[in-house]
TORNU-206121 format. One line per field, with one value per residue (C-alpha): residue number from 1; residue in one letter; x, y, z. Coordinates in nm, 3 decimals, padded with zeros to 5 digits. Example, Ala and Ser with C-alpha at 12.3 -4.5 7.8 and 13.67 -1.06 7.14 Angstrom:
resi = 1/2 .
resn = A/S .
px = 01.230/01.367 .
py = -00.450/-00.106 .
pz = 00.780/00.714 .
This chain:
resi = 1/2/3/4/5/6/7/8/9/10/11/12/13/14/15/16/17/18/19/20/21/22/23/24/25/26/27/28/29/30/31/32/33/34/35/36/37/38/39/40/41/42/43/44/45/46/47/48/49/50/51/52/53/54/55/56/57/58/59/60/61/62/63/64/65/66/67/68/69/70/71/72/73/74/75/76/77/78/79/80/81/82/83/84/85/86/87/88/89/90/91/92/93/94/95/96/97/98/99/100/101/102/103/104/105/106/107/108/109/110/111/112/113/114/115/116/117/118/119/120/121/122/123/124/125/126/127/128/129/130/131/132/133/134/135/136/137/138/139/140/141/142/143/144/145/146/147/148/149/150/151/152/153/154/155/156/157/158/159/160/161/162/163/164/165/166/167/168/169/170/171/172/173/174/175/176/177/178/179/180/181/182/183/184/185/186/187/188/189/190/191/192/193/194/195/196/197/198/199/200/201/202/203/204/205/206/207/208/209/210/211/212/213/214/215/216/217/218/219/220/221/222/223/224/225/226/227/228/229/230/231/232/233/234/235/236/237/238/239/240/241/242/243/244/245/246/247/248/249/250/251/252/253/254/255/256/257/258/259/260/261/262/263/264/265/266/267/268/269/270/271/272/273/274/275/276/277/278/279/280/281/282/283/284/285/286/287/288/289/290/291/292/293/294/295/296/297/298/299/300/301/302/303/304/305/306/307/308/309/310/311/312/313/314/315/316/317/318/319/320/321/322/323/324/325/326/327/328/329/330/331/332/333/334/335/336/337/338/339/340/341/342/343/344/345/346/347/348/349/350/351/352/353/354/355/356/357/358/359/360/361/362/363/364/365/366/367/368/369/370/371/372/373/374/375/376/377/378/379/380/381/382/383/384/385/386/387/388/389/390/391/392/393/394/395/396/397 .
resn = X/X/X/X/X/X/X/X/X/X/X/X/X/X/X/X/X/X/X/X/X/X/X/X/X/X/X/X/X/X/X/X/X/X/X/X/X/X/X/X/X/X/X/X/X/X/X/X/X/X/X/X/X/X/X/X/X/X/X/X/X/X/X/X/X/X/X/X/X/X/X/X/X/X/X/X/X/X/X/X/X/X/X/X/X/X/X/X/X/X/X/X/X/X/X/X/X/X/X/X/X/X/X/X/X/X/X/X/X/X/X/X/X/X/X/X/X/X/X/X/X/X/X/X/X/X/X/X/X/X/X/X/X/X/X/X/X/X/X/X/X/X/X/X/X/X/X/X/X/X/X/X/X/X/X/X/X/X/X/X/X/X/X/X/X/X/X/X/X/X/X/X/X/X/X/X/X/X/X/X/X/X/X/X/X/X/X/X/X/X/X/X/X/X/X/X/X/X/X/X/X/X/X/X/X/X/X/X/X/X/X/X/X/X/X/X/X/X/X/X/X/X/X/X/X/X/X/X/X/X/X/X/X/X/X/X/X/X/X/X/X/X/X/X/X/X/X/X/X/X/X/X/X/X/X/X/X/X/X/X/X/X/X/X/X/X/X/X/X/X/X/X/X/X/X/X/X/X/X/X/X/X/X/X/X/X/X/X/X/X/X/X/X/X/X/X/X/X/X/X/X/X/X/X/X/X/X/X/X/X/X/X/X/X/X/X/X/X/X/X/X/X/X/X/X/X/X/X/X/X/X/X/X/X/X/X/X/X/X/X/X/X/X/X/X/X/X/X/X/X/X/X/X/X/X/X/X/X/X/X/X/X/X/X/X/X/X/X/X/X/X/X/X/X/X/X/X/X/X/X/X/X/X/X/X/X/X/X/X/X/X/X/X/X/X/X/X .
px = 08.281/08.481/08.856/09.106/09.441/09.649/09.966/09.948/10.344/10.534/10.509/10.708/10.529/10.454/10.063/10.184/10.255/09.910/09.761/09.895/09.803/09.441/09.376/09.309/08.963/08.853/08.686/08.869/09.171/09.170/09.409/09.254/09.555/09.901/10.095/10.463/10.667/10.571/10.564/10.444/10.749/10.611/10.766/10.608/10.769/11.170/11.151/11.076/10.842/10.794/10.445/10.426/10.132/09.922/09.780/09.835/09.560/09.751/09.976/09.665/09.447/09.102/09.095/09.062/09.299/09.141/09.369/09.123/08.985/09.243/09.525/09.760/09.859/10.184/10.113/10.431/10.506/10.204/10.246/10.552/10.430/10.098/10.289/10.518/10.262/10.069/09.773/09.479/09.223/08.979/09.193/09.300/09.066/09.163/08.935/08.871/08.863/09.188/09.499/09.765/10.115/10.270/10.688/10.774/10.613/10.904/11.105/10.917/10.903/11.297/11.288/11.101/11.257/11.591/11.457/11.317/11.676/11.681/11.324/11.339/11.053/11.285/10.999/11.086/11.104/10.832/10.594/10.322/10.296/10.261/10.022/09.811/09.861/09.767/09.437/09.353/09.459/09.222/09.496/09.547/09.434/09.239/09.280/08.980/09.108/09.436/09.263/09.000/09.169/08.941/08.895/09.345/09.405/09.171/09.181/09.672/09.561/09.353/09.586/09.965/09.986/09.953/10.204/10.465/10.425/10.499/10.853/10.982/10.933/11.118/11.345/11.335/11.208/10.843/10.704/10.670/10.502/10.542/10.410/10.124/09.909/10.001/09.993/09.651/09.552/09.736/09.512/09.149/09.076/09.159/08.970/08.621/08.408/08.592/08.272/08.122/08.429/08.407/07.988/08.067/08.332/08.141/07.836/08.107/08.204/08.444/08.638/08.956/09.115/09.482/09.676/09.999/10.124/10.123/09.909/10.153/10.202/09.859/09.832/09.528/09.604/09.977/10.288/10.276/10.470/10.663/10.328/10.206/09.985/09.671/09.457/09.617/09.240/09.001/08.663/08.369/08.182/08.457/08.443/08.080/07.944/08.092/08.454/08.684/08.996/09.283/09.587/09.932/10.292/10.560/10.766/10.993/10.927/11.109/11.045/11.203/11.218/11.182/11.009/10.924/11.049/11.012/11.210/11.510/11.820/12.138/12.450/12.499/12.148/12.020/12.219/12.174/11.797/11.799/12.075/11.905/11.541/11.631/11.445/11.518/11.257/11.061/11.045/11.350/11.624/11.652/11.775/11.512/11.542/11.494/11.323/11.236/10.810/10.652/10.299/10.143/10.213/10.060/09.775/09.682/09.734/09.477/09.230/09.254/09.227/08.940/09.110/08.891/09.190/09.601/09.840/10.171/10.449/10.693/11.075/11.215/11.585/11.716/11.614/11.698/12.046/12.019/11.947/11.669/11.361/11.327/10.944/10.817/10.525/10.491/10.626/10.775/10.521/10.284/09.947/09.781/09.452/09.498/09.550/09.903/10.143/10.157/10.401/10.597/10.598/10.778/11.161/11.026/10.930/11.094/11.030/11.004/11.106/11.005/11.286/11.023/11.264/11.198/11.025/11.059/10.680/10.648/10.302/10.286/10.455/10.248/09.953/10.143/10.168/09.809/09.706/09.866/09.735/09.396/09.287/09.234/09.519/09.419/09.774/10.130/10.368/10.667/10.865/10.868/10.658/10.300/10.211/10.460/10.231/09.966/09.603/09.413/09.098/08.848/09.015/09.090/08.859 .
py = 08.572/08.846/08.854/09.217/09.161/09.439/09.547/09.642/09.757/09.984/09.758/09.406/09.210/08.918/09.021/08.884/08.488/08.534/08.635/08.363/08.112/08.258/08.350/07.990/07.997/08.315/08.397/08.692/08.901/09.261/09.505/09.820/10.077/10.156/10.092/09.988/10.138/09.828/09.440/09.124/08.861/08.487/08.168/07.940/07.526/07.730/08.022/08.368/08.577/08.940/09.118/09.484/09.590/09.271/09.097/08.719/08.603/08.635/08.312/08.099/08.012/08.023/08.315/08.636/08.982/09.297/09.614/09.893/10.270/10.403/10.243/10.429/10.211/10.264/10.103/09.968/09.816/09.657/09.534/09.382/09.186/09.065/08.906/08.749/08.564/08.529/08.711/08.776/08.984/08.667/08.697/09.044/09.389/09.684/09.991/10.254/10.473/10.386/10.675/10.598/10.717/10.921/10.820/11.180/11.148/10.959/11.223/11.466/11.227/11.215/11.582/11.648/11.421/11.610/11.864/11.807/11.769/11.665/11.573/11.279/11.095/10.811/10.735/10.455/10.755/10.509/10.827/10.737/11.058/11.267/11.067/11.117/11.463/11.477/11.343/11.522/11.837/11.712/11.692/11.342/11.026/10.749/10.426/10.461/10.799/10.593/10.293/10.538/10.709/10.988/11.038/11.002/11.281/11.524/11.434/11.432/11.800/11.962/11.851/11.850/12.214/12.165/11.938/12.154/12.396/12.180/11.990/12.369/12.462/12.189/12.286/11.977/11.923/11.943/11.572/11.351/10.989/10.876/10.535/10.638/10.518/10.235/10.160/10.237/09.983/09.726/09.842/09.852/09.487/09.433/09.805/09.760/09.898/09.734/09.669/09.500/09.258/09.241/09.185/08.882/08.706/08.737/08.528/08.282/08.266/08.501/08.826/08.884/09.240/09.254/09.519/09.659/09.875/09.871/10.121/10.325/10.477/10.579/10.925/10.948/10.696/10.669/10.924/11.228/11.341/11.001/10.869/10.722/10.865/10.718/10.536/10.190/10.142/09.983/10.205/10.088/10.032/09.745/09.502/09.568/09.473/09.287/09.154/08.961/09.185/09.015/09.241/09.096/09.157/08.985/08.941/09.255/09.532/09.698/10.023/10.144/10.525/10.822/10.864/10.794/10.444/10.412/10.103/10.145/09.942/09.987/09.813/09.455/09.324/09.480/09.413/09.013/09.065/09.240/08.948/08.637/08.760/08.891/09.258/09.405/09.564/09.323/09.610/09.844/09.609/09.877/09.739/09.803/09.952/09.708/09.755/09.584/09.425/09.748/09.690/10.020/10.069/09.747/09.760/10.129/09.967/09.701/09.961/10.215/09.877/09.752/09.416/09.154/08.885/08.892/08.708/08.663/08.580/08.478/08.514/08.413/08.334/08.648/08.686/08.306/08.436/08.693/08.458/08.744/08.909/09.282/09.362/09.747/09.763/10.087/10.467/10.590/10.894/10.800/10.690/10.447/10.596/10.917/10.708/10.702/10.990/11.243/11.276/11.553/11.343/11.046/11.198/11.247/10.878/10.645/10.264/10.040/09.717/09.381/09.063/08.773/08.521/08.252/08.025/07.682/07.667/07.911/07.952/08.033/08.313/08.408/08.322/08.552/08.838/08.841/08.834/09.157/09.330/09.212/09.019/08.646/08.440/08.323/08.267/08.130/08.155/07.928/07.964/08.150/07.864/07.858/07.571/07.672/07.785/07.707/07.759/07.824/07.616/07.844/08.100/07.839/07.895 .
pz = 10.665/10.506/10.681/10.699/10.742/10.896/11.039/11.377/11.366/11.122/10.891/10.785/11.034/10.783/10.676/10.323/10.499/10.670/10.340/10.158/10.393/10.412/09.985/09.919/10.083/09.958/09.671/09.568/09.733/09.767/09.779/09.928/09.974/09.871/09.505/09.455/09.744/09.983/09.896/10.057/10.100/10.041/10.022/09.762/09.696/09.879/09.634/09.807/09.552/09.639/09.527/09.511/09.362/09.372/09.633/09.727/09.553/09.213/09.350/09.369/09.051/09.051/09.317/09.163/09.288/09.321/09.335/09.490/09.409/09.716/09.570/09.344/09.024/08.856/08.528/08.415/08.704/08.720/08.395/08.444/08.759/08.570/08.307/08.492/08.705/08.381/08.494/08.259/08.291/08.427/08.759/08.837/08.858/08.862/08.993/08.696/09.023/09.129/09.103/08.864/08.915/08.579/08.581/08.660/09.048/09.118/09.049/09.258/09.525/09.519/09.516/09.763/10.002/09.927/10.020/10.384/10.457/10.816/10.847/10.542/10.539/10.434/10.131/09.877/09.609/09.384/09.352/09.606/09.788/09.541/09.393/09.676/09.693/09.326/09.431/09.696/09.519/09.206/08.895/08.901/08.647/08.738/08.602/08.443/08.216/08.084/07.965/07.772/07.415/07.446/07.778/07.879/07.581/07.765/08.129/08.065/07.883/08.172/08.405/08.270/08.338/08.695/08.690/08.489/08.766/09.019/08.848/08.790/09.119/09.212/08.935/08.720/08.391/08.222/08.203/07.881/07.894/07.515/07.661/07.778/07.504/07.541/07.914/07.853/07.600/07.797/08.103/07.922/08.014/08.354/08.439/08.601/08.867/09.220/09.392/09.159/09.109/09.480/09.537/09.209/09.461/09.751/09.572/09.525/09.885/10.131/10.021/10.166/10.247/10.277/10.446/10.307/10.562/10.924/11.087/11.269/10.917/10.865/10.775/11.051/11.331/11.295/11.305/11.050/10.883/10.824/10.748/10.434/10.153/10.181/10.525/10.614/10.699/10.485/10.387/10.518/10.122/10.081/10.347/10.460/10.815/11.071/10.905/11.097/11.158/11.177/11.332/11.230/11.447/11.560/11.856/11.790/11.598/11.260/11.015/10.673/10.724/10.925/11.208/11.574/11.707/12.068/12.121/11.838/11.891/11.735/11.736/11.740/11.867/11.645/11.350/11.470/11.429/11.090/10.970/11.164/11.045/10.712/10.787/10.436/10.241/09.975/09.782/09.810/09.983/10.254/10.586/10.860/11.166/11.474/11.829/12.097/12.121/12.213/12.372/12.432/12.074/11.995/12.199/12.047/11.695/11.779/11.915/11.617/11.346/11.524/11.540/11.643/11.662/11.680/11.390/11.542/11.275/11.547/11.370/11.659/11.507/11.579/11.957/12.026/11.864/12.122/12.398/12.569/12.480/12.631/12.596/12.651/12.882/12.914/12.852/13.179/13.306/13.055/13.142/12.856/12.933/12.837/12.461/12.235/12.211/11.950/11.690/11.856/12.165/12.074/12.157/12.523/12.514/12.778/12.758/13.056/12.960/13.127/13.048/12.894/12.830/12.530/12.625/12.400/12.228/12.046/12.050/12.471/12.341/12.100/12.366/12.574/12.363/12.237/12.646/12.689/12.405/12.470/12.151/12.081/11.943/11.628/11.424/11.509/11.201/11.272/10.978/10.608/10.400/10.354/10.573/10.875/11.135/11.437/11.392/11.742/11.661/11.689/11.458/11.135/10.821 .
């Protein structure tokens, strides 16, 4: 059976542990969303390896990665991670369909940003939004167009003017890519048709889907604007019928950027957490911002993934540290049935916290946890290395 893997939080909940754990005993891992402004953190023999653009499956031979059409590519990063994990193109696919991101979208991303002032997004500035908007708005480049001579001269012709419009409103300067050309011929191998790489792994046995954000910033489910580019969700013509849906959190909650955070601690608890659970970005080194658990968010994550089972990475350093466990169980005056807030809600939002204690195991927390969201346990990480967590029985491959 086909497994997703998502983050039911705001992301950093420890999907890329679960992934690595699970990759081994799939055929092929996909990455269906996202590029280079989010990473998976795994531990592999003590060393901690960060991925941004490719998924788990590139640390285990003989399973093939698949980076997906909704992704967005930037090239020479890509690059730059494939040959240092010595990928070839026998073990890593990348959709013709999928967006690529030109080196001056960073600079409108950092533009932009400046300029919502107030309202920052708090984006990683590695061009992913505009990217998007590129795509939706029909002037962007497909994988497919850079690795083809003919087809990147015309396709960087039609649409550069749109994009010299949009730098000098901004008031910066017309773009250039003199390595284009070459990014593209490095490309050309590893560029095929995504569902067919995927329909070739899944005659070899199960696909995996891995998550890279958690779906509070899903442009659709989660909490625009400070939302991401592109759904957290996978599409329907990837993972076919009937997947196992894995939702991943842990016992507190964190988030790199802007945006509505219910349960937000400052101060010294929360600086313990971020210090005793090393909440820094795999991709950016930002410090995160910490909460308490918060279940009604939780449980409406769960609902909108269609999760069919909770992951709980537990990282419970920081609140042993602490010595307590706060838990939100609800938003005062705010009835669960009526579904989550909106966006311009959030401020008005008034936790009502429950003290859980710690218990010793572990996993009766985690058991805990997954009761009140209403899911099956079927994951207990207990520490950073593959190999440091509980299986429930029923849930193991």
């Amino acid at each position: 059976m086909d497994t997703v893997v998502l983050g039911l939080q705001w992301g950093d909940e420890g999907k890329g542990k679960l992934c690595d754990e699970l990759a081994a005993a799939h055929a092929a891992v996909v990455r269906f969303q996202g590029g280079a402004n989010a990473g998976h953190t795994v531990i592999r023999d003590g060393v901690k390896l960060a991925l941004h653009q490719l998924p788990c499956g590139a640390l285990h031979p003989g399973v093939r990665s698949v980076i997906a059409a909704g992704c967005a590519v930037d090239p020479a990063a890509l690059r730059a991670e494939a040959e240092d994990l010595g990928l070839a193109p026998d073990r890593l696919t990348v959709s013709a369909r999928a967006q690529v991101v030109p080196p001056w979208f960073r600079l409108i991303d950092a533009a932009e940003e400046r300029l919502r002032e107030d309202g920052a997004v708090g984006t990683t500035g590695r061009g992913i939004g505009p990217t998007y908007a590129a795509k939706a708005g029909r002037w962007g480049i497909t994988a497919g167009e850079l690795a083809d001579p003919g087809a990147r001269a015309a396709r960087l012709a039609a649409i550069l003017p749109w994009h010299h419009r949009w730098l000098a409103a901004l008031g910066l300067d017309a773009p250039a890519w003199p390595g284009a050309d070459e990014l593209g011929e490095w490309l050309r191998p590893f560029v095929a048709d995504d569902l067919v790489a995927i329909a070739a792994a899944r005659a070899a046995g199960a696909v995996l889907f891995e998550g890279q954000l958690g779906l509070m910033r899903d442009p659709d489910r989660g909490l625009q604007p400070a939302a991401t580019g592109a759904s957290v969700l996978p599409p329907a013509a990837l993972v076919g019928p009937t997947p196992r849906v894995i939702g991943v959190a842990k016992p507190y909650v964190t988030m790199v950027g802007g945006g509505g955070f219910p349960t937000e601690i400052t101060g010294p608890d929360a600086d313990v957490l971020r210090e005793r659970g090393d909440e820094y970005g795999a991709t950016t080194g930002r410090p995160r911002r910490c909460g308490w658990l918060d279940l009604p968010a939780l449980r409406y994550a769960a609902r909108a993934a269609g999760a069919t089972h909770l992951a709980m990475q537990m990282k419970l350093d920081g609140l042993a540290a602490l010595g307590r466990m706060p838990v939100c169980v609800a938003y005062a005056g705010w009835d669960e049935a009526r579904g989550y807030p909106l966006p311009h809600e959030m401020a008005r939002l008034r936790p009502v916290y429950e003290d859980w204690g710690l218990p010793g195991d572990p996993l009766a927390l985690a058991r805990r946890i997954a009761a009140a969201v209403g899911l099956p346990l079927a994951y207990a990480g207990t520490g950073a290395a593959r190999g440091e967590a509980v299986w429930e029985p029923e849930a193991r491959l």
